[in-house]
C-alpha positions in Angstrom: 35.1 26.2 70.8 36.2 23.7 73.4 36.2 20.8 70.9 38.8 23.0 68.8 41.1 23.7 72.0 40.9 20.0 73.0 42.0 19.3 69.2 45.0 22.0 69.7 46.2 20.4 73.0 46.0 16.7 71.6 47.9 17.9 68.4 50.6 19.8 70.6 51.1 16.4 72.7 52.1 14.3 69.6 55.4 12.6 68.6 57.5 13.6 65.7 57.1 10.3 64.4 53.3 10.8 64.6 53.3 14.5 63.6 55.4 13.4 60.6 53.0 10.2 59.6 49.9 12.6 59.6 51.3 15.4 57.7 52.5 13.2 54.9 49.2 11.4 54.9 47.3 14.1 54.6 50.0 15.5 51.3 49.6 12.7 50.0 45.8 12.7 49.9 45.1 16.1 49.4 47.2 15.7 45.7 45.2 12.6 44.9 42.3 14.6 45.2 43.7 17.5 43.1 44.9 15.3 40.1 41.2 13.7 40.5 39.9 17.2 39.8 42.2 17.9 37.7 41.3 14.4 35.8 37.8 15.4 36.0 37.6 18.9 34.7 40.0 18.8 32.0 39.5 15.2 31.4 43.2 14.6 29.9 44.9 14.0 26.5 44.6 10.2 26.3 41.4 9.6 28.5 37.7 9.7 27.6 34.9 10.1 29.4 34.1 7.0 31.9 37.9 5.5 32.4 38.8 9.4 33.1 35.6 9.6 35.6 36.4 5.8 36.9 40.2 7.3 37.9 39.3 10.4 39.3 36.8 8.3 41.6 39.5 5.7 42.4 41.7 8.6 43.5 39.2 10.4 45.5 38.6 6.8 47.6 42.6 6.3 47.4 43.1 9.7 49.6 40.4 8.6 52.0 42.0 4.9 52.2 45.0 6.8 52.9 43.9 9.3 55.3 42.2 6.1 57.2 45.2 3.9 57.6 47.2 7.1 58.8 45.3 8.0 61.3 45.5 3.9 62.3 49.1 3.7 62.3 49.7 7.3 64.4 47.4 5.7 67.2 49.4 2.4 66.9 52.7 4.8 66.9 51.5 6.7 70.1 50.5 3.8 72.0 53.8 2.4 71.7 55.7 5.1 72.2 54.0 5.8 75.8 
């Protein structure tokens, strides 16, 4: 429970800029990962099997790539900002 209040106090102590930068990360990565379920369960129109599979996997590692270089840049932002 301490580890979630330290997390609460270190969220309320961002920047907009960073606030901003982490939300939109973390949009933009949690609709990669839907369209790569989508992509997987209903497979598409137009896509078989393994290149259907292959993009929903690409996707899945897209979000996280995403989520990573976020989180890199709002730490950059902060330090430059104090």
């Amino acid at each position: 429970m301490a580890k979630l209040k330290c997390l609460r106090t270190r969220l309320d102590q961002m920047t907009d800029l960073t606030y901003a930068l982490l939300r939109g990360a973390l949009l933009l990565s949690s609709t990669m990962v839907l369209c790569a379920l989508i992509l997987t369960v209903s497979g598409g129109p137009a896509m078989a099997g393994l290149s259907a599979y292959k993009t929903a996997q690409e996707l899945i590692a897209l979000g996280a790539v995403t989520l990573l270089l976020a989180t890199i840049a709002s730490a950059i932002v902060e330090e430059l900002m104090i």
